[in-house]
N, C-alpha and C positions, 0 to 999 in steps of 0.2 A: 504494500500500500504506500504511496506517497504521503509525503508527510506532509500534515495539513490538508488534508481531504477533504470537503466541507459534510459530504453526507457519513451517515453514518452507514460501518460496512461491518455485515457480520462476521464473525469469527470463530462460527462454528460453533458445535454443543457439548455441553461437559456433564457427565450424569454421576448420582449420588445415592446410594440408596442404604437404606439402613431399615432392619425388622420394624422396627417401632411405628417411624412417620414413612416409609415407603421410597419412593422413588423421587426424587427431586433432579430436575435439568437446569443448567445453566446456560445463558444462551444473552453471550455478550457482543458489543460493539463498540467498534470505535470509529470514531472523525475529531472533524477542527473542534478546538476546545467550543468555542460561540454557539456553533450547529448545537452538538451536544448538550451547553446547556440548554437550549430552545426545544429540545430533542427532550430531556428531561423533565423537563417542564409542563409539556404534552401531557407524558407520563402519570407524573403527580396529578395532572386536573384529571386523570382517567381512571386514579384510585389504584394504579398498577405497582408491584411494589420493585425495586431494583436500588441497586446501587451505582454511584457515580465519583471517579475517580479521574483527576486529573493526571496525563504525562508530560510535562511541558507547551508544546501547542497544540495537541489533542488532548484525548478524553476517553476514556472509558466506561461504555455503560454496561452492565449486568443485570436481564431480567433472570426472578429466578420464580419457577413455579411446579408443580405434581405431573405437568401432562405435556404431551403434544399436539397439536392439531394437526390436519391431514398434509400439511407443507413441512411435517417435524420441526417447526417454530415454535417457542413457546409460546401459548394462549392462557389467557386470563383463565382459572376456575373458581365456582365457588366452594367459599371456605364455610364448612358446617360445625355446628356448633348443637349439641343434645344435651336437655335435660326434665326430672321429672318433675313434677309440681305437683305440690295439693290443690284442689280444684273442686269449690265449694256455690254448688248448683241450688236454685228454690227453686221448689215442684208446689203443683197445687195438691190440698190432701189428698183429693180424690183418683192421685194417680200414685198414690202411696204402696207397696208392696200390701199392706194388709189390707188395706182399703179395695185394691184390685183382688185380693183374695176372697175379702168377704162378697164381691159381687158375681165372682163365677162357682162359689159354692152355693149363693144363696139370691140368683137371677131377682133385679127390681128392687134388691135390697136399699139402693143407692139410693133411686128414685122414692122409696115411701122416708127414708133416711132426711132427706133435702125439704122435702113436705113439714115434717115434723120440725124443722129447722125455721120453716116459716112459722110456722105454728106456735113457736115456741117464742119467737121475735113478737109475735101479737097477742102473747099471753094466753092463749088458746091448748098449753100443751102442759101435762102434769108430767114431772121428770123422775118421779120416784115411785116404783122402780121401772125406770126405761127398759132395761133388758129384759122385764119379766113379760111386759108388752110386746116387743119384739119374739119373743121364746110362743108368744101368744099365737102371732100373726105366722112366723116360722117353727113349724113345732119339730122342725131336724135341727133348729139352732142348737147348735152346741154351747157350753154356759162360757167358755173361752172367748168365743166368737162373739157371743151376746154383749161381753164387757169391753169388747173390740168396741162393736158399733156404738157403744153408750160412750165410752171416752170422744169417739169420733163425735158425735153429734155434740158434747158439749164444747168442742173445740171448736166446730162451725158456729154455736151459737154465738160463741164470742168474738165473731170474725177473722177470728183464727184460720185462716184456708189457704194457708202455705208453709212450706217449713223446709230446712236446707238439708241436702243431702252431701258430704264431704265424700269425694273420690282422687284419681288419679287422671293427669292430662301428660302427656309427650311434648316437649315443646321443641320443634326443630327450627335453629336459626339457621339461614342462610345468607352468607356477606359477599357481596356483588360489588363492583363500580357504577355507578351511576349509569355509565351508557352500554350496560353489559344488555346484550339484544338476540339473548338465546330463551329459549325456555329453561326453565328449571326442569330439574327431575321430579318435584314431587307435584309439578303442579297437575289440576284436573282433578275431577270427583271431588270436588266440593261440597262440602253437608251431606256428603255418603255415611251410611253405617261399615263398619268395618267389625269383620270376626279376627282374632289373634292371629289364625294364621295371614290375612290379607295387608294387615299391618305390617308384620313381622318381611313381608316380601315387599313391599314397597319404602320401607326405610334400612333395608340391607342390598337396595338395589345395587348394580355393581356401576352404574353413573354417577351414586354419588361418591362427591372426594373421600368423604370418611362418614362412612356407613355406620346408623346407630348402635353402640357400644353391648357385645353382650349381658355387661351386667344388668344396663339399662332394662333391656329387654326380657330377662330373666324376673326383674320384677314386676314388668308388666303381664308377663305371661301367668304371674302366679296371683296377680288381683286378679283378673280376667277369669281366671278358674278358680279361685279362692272364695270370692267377693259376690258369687253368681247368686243374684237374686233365686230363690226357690221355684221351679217353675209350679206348681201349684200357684204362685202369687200372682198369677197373670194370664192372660190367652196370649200365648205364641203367635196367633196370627195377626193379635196389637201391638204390640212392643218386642224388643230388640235388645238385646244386652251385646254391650259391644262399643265401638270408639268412634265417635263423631269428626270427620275431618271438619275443621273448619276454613273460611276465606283467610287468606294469606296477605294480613297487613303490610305495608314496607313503609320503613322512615328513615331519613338520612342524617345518616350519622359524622363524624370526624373524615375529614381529609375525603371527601366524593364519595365515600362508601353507601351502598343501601343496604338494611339485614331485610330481610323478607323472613318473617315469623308463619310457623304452620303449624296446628294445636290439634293434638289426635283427643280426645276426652273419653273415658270410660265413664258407660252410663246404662240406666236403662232408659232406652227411647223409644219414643211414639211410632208408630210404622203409620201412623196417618203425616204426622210433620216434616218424617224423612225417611227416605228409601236405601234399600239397603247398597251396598259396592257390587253384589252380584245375587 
């Protein structure tokens, strides 16, 4: 190369790898020191990371990144980032695990339930003893079940008709440049339900850079079968036990970077609100 070159002229690629973080290229250049830094410059408003080192009237630049793209140059990837969260949801009562039990053991339960609820609001309702009424009107009421529906109704009568349920959410970051103009891997199927294994293949995909970590997943696989609502408490063909993707916010962070955030939630959900991944 002449010395003082104005553009910048690659120099071929240097590879690195190690068990841990993988495969890492380097893939440097040089020209006139000015280009360079102008050259640099670019770089930085592109959020791309390298090094820059001057040799008297040239320059040295060094991009260093996990991949290559189909020219063996290096290319921008995103950088991921996993973790698990507590994640603390409000349901109405009425889609309460025992609440859904008491209604497919004991069909319209709900409905003379909700009745007695106004009834009660207009002073129209004597509450002692509510279950022996219910045991009346249901005579397979079980005396368990009867003290079910009696705490329920005194909780609707005091406007009580929500209440939090604490689970586990996936949270995967994804860090980009601002003018990164590829798809993501995990994007698509948005407010899908997700079964363990469906998860478990889409955040071990082999596109992303660094695939979610097994222990992560070791945990989540053991709520997910641990944590499993009773099917007794529910009609399978309403609800869904399983992990809610959600829309993939993006905000911009230091030096042109965007994270684009993507939230798996373990729950039991509505099969009317949202449809399953498959």
């Amino acid at each position: 190369m002449i010395k003082g070159d104005p553009s910048p002229v690659p120099q071929g690629l240097a590879f690195d790898f190690d068990p841990r973080d993988g495969l890492t290229v380097s893939s440097p250049f040089r020209g006139e020191f000015g280009a360079m830094l102008g050259y640099s410059a670019t770089l930085r408003a592109a959020g791309i990371a390298h090094s820059f080192t001057q040799d008297g009237l040239e320059a040295e630049i060094v991009l260093r990144t996990s991949r290559l793209n189909e020219n063996n140059t290096a290319e921008e990837v995103p950088q991921d980032e996993w973790s698990i969260e507590a994640q603390s949801s409000t349901f109405s009562l009425y889609e309460h695990p025992k609440t859904l039990r008491l209604e497919k053991l004991y069909p319209n339960i709900l409905s003379f339930i909700k009745a007695d609820v106004e009834a009660s609001k207009a002073g129209d309702l004597t509450m002692t003893p509510y279950s022996e009424k219910l045991q009346g009107v249901y005579e397979s009421l079980a005396e368990a079940d009867a003290l079910v529906a009696d705490m329920l109704l005194r909780r609707l009568i005091t406007d009580g008709t929500e209440y939090s349920r604490e689970s586990y959410k996936l949270v995967h970051t994804q860090t980009v440049s601002g003018d990164y103009g590829q798809d993501l891997p995990t994007d698509g199927n948005v407010l899908k339900l997700y079964n363990y294994g469906e998860l478990e293949a889409e955040v071990t995909d082999s596109s992303l850079t660094v695939p979610c970590p097994e222990r992560l997943l070791t945990k989540l696989e053991n709520a997910f079968t641990d944590n499993a609502p009773d099917t007794s408490y529910y009609l399978a063909a309403d609800y869904y036990w399983g992990f809610r993707k959600s829309p993939a916010p993006e905000r911009l962070i230091a030096n042109g970077k965007v994270q684009v955030i993507t939230e798996y939630t373990l729950e039991l959900w509505s099969l009317f609100a949202y449809d399953r991944k498959s």
